[in-house]
N, C-alpha and C positions, 0 to 999 in steps of 0.2 A: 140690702146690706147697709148696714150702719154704724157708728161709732161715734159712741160718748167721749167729748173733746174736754176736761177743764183744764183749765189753764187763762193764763195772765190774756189780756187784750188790748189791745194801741190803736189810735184813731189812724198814726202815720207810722211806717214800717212795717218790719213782719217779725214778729215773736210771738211766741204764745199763740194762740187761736188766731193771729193775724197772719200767722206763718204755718199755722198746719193745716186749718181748715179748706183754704183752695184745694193742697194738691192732695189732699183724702178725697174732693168731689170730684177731682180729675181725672182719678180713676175708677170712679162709676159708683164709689159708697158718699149716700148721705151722712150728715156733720148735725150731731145736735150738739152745738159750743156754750159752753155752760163758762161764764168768766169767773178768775176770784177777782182780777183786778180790773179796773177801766183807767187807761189812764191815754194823755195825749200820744205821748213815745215812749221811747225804752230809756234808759239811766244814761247818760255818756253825752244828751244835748247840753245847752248850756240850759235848759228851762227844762222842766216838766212838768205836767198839769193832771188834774185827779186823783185817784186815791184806790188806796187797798180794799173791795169789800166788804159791809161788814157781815159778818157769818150770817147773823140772820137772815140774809139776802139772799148769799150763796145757798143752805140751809131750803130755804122757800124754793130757789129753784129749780134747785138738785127732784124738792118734793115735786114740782109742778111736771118736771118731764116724764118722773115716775107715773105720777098719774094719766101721764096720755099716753104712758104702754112704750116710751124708750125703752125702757130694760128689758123687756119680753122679746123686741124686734132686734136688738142690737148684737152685735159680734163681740163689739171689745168697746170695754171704758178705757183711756188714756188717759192720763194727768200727766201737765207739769208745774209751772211756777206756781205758787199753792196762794203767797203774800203774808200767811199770818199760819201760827198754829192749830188759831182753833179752827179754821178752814180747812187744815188738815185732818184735822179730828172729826170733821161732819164729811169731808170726800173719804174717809176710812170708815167710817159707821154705812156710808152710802153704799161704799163696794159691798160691803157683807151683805147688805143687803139685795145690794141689785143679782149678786154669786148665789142667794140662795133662794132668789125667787127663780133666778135664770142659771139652772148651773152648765149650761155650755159655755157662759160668757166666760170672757176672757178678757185679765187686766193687764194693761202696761203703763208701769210706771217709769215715767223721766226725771230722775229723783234732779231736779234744777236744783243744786245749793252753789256751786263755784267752780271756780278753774284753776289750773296751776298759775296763769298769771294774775291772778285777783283775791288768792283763797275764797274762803264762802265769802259770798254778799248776800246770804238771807239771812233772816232776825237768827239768832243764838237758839232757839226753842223750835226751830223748824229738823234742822239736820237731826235732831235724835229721833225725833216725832215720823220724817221719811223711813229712815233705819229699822226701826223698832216694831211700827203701826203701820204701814203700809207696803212694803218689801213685804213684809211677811205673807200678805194677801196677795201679790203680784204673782205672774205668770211667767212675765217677760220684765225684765226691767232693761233700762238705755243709760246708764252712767259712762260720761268720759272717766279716762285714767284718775284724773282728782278724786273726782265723787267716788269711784270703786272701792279707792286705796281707804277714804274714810269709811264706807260702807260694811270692808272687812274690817278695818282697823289694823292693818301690816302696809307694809314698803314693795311693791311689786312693780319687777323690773325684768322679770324674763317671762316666756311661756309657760313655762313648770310654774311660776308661782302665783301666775294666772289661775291657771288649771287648780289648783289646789285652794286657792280663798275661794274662786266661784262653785266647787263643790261645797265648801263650807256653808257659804252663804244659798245654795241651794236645796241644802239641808234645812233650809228655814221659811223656804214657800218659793221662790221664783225656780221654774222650770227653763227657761232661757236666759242668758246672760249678755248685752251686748254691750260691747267698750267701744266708746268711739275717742279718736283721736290717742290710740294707746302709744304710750312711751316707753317702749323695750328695746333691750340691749338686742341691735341686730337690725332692729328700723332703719332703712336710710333717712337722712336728711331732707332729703328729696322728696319723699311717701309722707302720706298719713294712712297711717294702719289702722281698720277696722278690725274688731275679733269678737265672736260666736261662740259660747257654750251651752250648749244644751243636755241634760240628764232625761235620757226613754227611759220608759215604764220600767225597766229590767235596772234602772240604775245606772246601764251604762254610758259616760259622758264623751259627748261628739264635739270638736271644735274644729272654726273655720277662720280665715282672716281674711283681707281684700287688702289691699294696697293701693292707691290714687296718688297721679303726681300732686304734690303742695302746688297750691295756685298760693300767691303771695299777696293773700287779704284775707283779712280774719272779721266779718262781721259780723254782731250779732245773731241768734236765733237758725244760726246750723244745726245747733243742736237740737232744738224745736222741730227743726224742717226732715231734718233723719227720721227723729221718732217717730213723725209722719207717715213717713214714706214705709219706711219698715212697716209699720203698722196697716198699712194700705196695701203691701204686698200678702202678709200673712191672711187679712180677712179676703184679699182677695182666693186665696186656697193657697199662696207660694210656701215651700219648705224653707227653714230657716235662711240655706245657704242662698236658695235662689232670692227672697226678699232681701237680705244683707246684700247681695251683690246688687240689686236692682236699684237698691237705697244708694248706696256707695257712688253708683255709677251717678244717678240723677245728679245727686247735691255736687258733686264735680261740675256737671258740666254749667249747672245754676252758677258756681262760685266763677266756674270759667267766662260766663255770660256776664255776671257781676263786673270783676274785673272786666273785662273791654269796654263797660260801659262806665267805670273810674266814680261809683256814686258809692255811698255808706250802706246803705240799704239793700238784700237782697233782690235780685231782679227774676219777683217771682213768678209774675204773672205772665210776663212775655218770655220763661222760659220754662210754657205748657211744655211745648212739645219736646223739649230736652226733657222734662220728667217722664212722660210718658214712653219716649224711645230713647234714650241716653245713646249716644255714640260721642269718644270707644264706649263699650262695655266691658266693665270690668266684673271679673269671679272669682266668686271664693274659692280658695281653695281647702282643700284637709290637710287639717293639723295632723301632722303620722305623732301614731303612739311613740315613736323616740323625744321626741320632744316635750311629753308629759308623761314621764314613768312610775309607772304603779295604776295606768288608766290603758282603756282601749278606746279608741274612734271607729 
């Protein structure tokens, strides 16, 4: 089992490929991590050091793992921080590529542009270039609530109107839809609400949500570390709900491991074995058709 990683890369912390590649090999699949960026840390020290890729690089390398037969062996490509457009434009010529020498593979894209507390922080020329050129090839994609609401381009505040931009947007290439961190009328304060939609063959759309208590720290590269996980559940053989909840439960107990140990940085390596067994476990449950009218689950 394998999986094509690109994504951003840090000498210290974990984001990007620093934060997904462990726990993909944790659980039994190999990591060919392809970086767009190299740099010391993440944004938010007082310093940082190194630089965005430049494509030809990224480009070269993407070619070099094609040529030792990654895409033949592999399950699923994954992207997140992209750094530049035209990095984007050479991992979206890549997917096509790698989709139709390999058409079992399977994409997921973590469209990384921003958060509701920062808006975007990628260059201006990236967010349309996600939207447009690589969603559309996706399978799966992982937007928080931010990224989603620009993805469709509407205001989404309940589960109905969930349910109805991600069939939209489903209608455009991704077969799975996952929101993390969603902010809908009805969340407690308490929770961060995961949610699942998925369109079978026949068209008809299934949705699921989780719920985790909020641990009271926000660091970096959760969102990196979900995509992960999810991603390592599905090539592992999981059906959506059972990966979402297996994701959900991990990065809890990570955040929960985090906090006790009071540091900026996720605590991810000493908390194998919470990814691996997460207690509690937490599961998805089914979204009932009242809740999205005019769909069946």
């Amino acid at each position: 089992m394998t999986v094509i990683s690109i994504q951003s890369q840090v000498a210290w912390g974990h984001v990007g490929n620093s934060a997904a590649s462990f726990p993909i090999q944790l659980h039994g699949i190999d990591v060919v991590a392809v970086p767009t960026t190299l740099l010391s840390n993440r944004p938010g020290y007082p310093t940082i050091r190194g630089r965005v890729l430049d494509v030809q690089l990224v480009a070269d390398l993407l070619r070099g793992v094609e040529e030792r037969g990654a895409v033949e062996h592999a399950q699923m490509i994954l992207s997140g921080y992209l750094g530049s457009a035209d990095i984007g434009s050479d991992v979206a010529d890549f997917v096509a590529r790698a989709k139709a020498a390999n058409p079992t593979l399977l994409y997921c894209c973590d469209p990384v542009l921003g958060d509701r507390d920062r808006g975007m922080f990628v260059r201006a020329d990236i967010p349309p270039l996600v939207r447009d050129q690589l969603c559309p090839l996706a399978d799966i994609i992982t937007p928080n609530h931010f990224e989603f609401e620009f993805l469709c381009g509407a205001r989404v505040t309940t589960i109905g109107d969930v349910i109805v931009q991600a069939g939209a947007l489903m209608a455009r290439g991704p077969t799975t839809i996952i929101i993390t961190s969603a902010e809908l009328a009805g969340t407690p304060d308490s929770e961060i609400e995961t949610l699942a939609i998925e369109r079978a063959d026949a068209g008809r759309i299934s949705a699921w949500r989780v719920r985790t208590p909020r641990v009271p720290i926000s660091p970096s590269g959760t969102g990196d570390l979900f995509a992960a996980l999810f991603v390592a559940g599905r090539v592992r053989g999981l059906a959506t709900p059972d990966a979402l909840g297996h994701a959900a439960s991990a990065i809890h107990g990570v955040l929960e491991r985090t906090a006790q140990r009071g540091t900026e940085e996720m605590r991810i390596v000493e908390s194998a074995d919470v990814m691996l067994d997460p207690k509690p476990r937490f599961t998805a449950v089914a979204i009932h058709p009242s809740e999205h009218p005019g769909h069946s689950s």
